[in-house]
C-alpha positions as CSV (number, residue, x, y, z in Angstrom):
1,X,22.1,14.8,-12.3
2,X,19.4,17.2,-11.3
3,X,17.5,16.7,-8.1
4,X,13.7,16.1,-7.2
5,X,12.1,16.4,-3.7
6,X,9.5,13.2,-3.1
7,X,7.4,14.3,0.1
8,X,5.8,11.1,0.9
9,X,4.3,10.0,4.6
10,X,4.6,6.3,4.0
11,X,8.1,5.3,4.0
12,X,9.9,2.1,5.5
13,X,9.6,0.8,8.2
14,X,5.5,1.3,6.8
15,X,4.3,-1.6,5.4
16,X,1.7,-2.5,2.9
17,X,1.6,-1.4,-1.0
18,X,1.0,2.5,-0.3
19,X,5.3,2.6,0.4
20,X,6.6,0.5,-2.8
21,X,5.7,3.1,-5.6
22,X,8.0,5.5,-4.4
23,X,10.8,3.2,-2.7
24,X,11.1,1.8,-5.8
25,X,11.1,5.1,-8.4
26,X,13.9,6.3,-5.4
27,X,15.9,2.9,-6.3
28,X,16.2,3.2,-10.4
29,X,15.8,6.9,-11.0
30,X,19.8,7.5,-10.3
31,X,20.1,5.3,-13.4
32,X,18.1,7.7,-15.6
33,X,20.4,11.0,-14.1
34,X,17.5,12.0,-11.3
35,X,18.9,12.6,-7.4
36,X,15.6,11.4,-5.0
37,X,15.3,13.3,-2.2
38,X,13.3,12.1,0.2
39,X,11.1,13.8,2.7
40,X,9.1,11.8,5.9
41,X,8.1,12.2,9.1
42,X,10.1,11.7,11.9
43,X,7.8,10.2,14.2
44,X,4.6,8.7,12.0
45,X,1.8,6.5,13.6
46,X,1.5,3.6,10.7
47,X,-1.1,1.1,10.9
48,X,1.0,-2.0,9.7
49,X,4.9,-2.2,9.9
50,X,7.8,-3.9,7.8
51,X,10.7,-3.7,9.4
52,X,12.4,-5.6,6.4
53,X,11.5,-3.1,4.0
54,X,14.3,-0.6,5.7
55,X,16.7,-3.1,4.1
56,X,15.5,-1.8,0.6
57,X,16.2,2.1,1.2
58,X,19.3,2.5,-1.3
59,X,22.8,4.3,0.1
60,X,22.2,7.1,-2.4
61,X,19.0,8.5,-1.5
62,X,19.0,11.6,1.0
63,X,16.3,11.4,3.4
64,X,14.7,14.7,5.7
65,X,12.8,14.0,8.5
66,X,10.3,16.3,10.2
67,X,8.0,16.2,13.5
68,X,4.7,15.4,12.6
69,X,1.7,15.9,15.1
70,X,-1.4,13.3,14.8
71,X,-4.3,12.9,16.1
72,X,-5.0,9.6,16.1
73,X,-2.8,9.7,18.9
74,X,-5.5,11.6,21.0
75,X,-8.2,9.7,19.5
76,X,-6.4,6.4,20.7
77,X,-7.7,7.6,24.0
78,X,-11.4,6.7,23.5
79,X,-10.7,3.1,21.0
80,X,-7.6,2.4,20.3
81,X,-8.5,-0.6,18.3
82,X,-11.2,1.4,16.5
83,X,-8.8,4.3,15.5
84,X,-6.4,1.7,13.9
85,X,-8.9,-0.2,11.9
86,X,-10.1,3.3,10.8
87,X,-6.5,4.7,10.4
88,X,-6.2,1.6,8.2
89,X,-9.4,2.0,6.0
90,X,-11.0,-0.9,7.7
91,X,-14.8,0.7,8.2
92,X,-17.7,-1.3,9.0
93,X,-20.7,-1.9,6.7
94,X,-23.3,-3.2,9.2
95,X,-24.7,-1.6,12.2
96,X,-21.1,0.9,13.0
97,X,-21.2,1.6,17.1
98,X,-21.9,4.8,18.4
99,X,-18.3,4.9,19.1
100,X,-17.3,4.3,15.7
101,X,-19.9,6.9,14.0
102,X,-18.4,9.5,16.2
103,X,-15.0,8.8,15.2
104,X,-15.8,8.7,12.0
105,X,-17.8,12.2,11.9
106,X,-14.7,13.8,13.8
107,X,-12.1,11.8,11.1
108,X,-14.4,13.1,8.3
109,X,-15.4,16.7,9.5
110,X,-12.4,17.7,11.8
111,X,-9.6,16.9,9.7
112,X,-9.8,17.9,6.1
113,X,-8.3,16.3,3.8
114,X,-7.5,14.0,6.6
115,X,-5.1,13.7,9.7
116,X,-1.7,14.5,9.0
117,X,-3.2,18.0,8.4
118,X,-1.2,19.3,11.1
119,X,2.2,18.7,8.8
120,X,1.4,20.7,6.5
121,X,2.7,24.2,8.1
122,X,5.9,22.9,9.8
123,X,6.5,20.9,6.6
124,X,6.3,24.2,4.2
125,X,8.8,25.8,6.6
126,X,11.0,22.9,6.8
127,X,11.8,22.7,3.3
128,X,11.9,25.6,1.9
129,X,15.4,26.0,3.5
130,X,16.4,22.5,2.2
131,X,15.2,23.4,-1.4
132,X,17.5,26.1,-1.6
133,X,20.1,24.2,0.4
134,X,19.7,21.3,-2.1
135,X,19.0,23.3,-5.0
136,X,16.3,21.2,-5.7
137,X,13.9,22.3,-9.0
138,X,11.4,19.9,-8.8
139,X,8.8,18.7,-6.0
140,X,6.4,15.0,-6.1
141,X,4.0,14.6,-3.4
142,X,2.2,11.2,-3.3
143,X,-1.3,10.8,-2.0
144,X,-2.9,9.6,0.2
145,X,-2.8,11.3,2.8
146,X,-3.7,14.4,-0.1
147,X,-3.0,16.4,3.3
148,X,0.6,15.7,1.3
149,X,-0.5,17.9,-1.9
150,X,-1.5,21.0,0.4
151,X,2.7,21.0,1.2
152,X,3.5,20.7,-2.2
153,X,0.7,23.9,-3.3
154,X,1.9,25.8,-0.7
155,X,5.8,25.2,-2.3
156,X,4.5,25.8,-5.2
157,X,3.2,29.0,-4.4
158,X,6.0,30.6,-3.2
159,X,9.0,29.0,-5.0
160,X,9.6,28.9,-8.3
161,X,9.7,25.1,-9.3
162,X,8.0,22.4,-10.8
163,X,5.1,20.0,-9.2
164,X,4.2,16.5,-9.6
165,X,1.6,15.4,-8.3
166,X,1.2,11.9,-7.6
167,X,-2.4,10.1,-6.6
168,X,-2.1,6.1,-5.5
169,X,-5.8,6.5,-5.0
170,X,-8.1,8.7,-5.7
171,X,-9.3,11.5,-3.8
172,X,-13.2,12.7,-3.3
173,X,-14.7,9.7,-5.4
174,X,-12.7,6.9,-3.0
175,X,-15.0,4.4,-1.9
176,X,-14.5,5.3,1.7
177,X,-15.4,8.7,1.5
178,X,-19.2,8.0,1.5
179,X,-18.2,6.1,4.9
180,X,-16.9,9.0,6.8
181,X,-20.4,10.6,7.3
182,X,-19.6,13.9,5.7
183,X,-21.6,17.5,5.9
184,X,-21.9,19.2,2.6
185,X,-19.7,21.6,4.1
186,X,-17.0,19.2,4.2
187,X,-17.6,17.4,0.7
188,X,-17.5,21.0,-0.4
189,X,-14.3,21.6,1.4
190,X,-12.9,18.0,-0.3
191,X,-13.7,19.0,-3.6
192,X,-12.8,22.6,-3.7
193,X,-8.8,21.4,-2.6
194,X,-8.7,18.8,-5.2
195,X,-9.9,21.1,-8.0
196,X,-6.9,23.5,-6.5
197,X,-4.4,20.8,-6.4
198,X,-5.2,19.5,-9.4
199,X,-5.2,23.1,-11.4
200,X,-1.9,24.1,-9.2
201,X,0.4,21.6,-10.1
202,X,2.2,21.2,-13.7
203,X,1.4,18.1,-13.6
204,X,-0.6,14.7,-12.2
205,X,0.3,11.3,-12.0
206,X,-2.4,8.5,-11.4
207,X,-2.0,4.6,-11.4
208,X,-5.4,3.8,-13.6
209,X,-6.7,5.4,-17.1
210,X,-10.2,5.6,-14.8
211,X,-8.7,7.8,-12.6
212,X,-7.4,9.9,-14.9
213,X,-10.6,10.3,-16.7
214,X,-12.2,11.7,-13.1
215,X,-9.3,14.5,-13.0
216,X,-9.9,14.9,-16.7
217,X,-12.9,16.4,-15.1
218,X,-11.5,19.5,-13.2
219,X,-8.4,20.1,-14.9
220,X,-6.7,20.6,-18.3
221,X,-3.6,20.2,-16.6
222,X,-1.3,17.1,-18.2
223,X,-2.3,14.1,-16.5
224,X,-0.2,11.0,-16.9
225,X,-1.0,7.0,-15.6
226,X,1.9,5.3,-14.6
227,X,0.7,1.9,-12.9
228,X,2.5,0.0,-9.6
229,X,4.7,-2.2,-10.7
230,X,6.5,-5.3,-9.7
231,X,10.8,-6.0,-8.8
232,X,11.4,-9.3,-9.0
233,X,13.7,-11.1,-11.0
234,X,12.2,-13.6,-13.0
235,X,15.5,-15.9,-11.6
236,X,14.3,-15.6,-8.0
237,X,11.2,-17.5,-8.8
238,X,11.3,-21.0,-8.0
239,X,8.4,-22.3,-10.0
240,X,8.6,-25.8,-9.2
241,X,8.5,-25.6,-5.4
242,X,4.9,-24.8,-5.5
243,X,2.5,-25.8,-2.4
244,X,1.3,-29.4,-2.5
245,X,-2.4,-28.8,-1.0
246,X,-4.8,-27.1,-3.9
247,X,-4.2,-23.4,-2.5
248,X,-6.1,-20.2,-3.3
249,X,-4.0,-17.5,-1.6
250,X,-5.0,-14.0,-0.7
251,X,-2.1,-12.0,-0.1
252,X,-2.9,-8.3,1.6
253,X,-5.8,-6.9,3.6
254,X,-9.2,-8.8,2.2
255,X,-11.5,-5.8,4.3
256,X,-15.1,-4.9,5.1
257,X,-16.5,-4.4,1.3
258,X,-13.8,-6.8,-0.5
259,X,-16.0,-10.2,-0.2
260,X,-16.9,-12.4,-2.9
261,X,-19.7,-14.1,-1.3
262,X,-20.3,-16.1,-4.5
263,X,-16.7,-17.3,-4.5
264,X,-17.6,-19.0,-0.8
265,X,-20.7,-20.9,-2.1
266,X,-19.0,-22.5,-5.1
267,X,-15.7,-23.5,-2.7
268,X,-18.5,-24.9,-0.4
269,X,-20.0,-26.3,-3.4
270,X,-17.3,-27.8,-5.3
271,X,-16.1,-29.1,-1.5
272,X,-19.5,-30.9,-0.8
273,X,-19.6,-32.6,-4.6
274,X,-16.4,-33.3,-4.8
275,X,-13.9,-35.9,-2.8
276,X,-11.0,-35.2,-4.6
277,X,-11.5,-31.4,-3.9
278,X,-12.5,-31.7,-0.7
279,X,-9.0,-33.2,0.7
280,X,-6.4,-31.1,-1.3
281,X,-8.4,-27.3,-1.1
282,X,-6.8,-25.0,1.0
283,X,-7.7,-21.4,1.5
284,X,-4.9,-19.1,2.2
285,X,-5.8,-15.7,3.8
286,X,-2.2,-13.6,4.6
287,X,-3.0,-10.3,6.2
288,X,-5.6,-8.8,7.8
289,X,-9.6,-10.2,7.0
290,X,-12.4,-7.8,7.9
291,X,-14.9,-9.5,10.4
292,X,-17.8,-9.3,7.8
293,X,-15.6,-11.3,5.3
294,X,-14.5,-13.8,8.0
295,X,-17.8,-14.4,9.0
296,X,-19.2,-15.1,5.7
297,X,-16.4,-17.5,5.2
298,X,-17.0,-19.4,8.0
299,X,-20.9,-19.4,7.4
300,X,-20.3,-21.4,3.9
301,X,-18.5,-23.9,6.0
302,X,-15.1,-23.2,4.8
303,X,-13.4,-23.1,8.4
304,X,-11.8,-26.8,7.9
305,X,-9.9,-25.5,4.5
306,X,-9.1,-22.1,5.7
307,X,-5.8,-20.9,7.1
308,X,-5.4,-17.4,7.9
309,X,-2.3,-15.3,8.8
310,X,-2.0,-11.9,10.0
311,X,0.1,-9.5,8.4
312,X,3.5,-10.7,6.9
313,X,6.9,-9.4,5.7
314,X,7.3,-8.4,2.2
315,X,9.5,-11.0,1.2
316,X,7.4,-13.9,3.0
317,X,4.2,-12.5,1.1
318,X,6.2,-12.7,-2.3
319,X,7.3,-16.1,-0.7
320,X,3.1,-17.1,-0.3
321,X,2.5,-15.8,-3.9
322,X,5.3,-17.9,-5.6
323,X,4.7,-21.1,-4.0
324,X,0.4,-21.3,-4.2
325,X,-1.6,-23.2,-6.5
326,X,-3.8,-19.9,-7.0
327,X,-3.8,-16.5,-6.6
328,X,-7.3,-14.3,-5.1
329,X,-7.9,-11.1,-6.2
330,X,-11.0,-9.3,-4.9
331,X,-12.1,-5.3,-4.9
332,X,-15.1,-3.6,-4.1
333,X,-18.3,-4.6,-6.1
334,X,-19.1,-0.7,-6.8
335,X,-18.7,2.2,-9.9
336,X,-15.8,3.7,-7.7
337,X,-13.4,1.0,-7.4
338,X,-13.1,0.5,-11.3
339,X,-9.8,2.6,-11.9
340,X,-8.4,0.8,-8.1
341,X,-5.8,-1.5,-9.7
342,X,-4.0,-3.4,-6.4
343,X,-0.2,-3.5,-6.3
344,X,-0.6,-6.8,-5.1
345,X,-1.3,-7.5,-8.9
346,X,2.0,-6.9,-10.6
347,X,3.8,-8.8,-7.9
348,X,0.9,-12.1,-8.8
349,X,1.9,-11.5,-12.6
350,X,5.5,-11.6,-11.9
351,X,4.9,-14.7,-9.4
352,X,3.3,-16.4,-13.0
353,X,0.4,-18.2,-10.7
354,X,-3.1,-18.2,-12.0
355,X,-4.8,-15.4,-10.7
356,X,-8.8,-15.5,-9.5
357,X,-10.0,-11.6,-10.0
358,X,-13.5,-10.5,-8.6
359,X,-14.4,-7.2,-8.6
360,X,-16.3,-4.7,-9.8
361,X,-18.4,-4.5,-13.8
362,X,-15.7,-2.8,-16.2
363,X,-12.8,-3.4,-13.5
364,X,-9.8,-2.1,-15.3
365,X,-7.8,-5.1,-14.1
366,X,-10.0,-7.1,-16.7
367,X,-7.7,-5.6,-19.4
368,X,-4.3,-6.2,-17.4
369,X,-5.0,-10.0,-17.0
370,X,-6.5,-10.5,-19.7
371,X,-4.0,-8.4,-22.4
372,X,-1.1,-10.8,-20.1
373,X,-3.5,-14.3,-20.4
374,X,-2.6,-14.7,-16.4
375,X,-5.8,-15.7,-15.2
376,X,-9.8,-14.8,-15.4
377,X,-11.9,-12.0,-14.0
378,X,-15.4,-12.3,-12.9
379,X,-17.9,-9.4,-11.1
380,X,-19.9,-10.2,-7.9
381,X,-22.6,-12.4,-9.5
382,X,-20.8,-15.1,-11.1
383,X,-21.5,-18.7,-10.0
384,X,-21.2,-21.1,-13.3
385,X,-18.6,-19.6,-15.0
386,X,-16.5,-19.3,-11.5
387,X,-17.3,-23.0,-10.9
388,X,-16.4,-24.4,-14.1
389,X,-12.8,-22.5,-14.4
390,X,-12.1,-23.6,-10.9
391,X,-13.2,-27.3,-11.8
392,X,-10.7,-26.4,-14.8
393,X,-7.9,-25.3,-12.6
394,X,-8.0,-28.2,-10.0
395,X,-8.2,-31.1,-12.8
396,X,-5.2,-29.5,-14.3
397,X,-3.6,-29.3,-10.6
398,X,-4.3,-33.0,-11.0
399,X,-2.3,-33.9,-13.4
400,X,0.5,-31.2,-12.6
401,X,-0.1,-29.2,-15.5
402,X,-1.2,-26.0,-13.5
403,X,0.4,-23.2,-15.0
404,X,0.0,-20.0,-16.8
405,X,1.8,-18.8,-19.8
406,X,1.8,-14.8,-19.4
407,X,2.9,-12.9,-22.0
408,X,3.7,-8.4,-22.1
409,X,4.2,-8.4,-17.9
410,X,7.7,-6.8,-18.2
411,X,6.2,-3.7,-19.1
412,X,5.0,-3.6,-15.3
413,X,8.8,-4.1,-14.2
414,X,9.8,-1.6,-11.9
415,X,12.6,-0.2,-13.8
416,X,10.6,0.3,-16.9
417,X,8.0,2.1,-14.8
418,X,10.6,4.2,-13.6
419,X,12.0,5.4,-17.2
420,X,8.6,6.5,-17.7
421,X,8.4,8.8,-14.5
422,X,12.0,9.9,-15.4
423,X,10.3,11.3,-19.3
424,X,8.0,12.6,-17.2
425,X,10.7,14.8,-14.8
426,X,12.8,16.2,-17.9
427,X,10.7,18.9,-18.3
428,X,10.0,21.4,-21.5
């Protein structure tokens, strides 16, 4: 076996999809002769917690830890409810406080590429000792934070190994970065470090064909799209306990931007025509709802049908996906959330529900459901073609024929994912 560093800041006990990519790749890539060893900070300041995904860290892996100095700490001082939600990408459309622009200026302008800046130095110094104490020949850093990639140029620079970049998300075209109230100074700044990451490393790793197209952009440098994935045996699903109301479940954070307003007139619709509908719909909402969204939902009347419930463990989201009637997918209605494919997607094709996708025109999701016949996809201005399938769906429900027959979702099984990554690590 030879071994590969992953520097990554979101890690159990984090929770939410940003830690399953590279829990996962740790977990299978023994069985493809690859050691993971695992840098994280000692001390992070996560927005959500899972204490039950510390259960899933395999025996094998080594894990470093490091001191890492954030801000948001400070900034807690003046909101600490406000520098959560903004820690946790949960920004305001309409009318942001004065509070909030100022936190977002100094989040935008004072810490580029973001906050865990400050791990950057100590980090570099850290492991350079455990590279050579490991005998490690080959680094990954994951983003975001990018603040990640900065340790892994700076290893790069000075040792002679291989990089791997990895981006979950995208960097400078990110939908939230035309939130943070940026000076062209600082877009400069943003740009000019992904252009150097992204000509630095030997090679980058994305999750969407759109996103590689943008880095096709500023670099000739290999780029590779390996998706999220799901891991979850098909055995473990118990397809016939499913939920006896007529559920539409949103599993995740459904924030400020992610809100089919459509979707809430034809459920209000459907609910006002319709007896039969009106007395078996349930909305499910598991995890956190942006006020906007909330507000919206409860202006279209839905507040009878809709049960909401703050963040959950893994296993009792997989739990929610298995046993609904439906599954809700929604993403920003704009050009830069095309190439954002959720991870809450693979786990909704291995949970074989019917999945509800809204989104954005040209969403690359389109192709995943639709190339795996799990469910329909419509953009923002739908309203017949939404009512109709749902109709569809709930007749169906009706007779207790509601099901999908998905075909081609085991290439999105973890393990296969991972013997991809593992091609990409024997390197030439």
């Amino acid at each position: 076996m030879h071994k590969v560093l992953i520097i990554s800041y979101y890690w159990p006990p984090a929770g939410g999809p940003g830690v399953q990519r590279w829990l996962k790749f740790v977990k299978y890539l023994p069985e493809f002769q690859i050691h993971p060893v695992v840098y994280i900070p000692e001390n992070p300041k996560y927005p959500i917690t899972d204490i039950s995904l510390s259960k899933e860290i395999p025996d094998h892996v080594i894990i470093y830890k490091n001191k890492i100095f954030e801000p948001y700490h400070l900034a807690g001082f003046l909101s600490k409810n406000k520098t959560k939600q903004i820690s946790a990408g949960i920004i305001s459309d309409h009318n942001p406080s004065l509070l909030e622009k100022t936190l977002l200026w100094i989040r935008g302008n004072m810490f580029i590429p973001d906050a865990r800046k400050y791990w950057v130095k100590p980090s570099v110094k850290f492991l350079k000792d455990i590279i050579n104490k490991e005998q490690i020949d080959t680094v990954i850093t994951t983003g975001p934070p990018h603040s990640l990639h900065l340790i892994g140029l700076e290893l790069k620079k000075s040792l002679d190994l291989k990089w791997l970049a990895d981006f979950r998300d995208p960097w400078t075209s990110i939908g939230y970065h035309g939130k943070l109230r940026l000076t062209n100074a600082s877009k400069r700044k943003h740009r000019e470090l992904e252009k150097e990451v992204a000509n630095s490393c030997d090679r980058l790793l994305v999750t969407s064909n759109t996103t590689k197209a943008e880095f096709e952009s500023i670099t000739s440098k290999p780029i590779h799209v390996i998706t999220n994935g799901y891991d979850i045996p098909e055995s473990d699903l118990p397809f016939s306990a499913l939920d006896k109301k007529f559920t539409l479940s949103h599993i995740g954070s459904l924030l400020t931007g992610r809100n089919p307003e459509n979707l809430w007139k034809v459920l209000a619709e459907i609910i006002d025509e319709n007896e039969d509908f009106r007395n078996a719909f349930q909305l499910n909402l598991i995890g956190v709802v942006g006020h906007d969204v909330l507000k919206c939902i409860m202006d279209n009347g839905l507040k009878p049908y809709t049960s909401i419930k703050e963040y959950v463990s893994h296993k009792e989201a997989v739990n929610y996906q298995r046993h609904s009637q439906l599954l809700l997918l929604a993403e920003i209605d704009s050009p830069d959330t095309r190439g954002i494919i959720p991870g809450k997607l693979f786990e909704y094709l291995a949970a074989k529900r019917p999945i509800l996708a809204i989104g954005p025109e040209d969403w690359e999701v389109s192709e995943i459901v639709n190339s795996t016949n799990s469910g329909f996809v419509f953009n923002y201005m739908a309203l017949s073609d939404l009512k109709t399938v749902l109709l569809n769906w709930f007749h169906l429900y009706q007779e207790g024929k509601l099901m999908v027959s998905s075909v081609n979702i085991k290439a999105y099984n973890r393990k296969m994912l991972t013997a991809k990554l593992a091609e990409l690590l024997e390197w030439e």
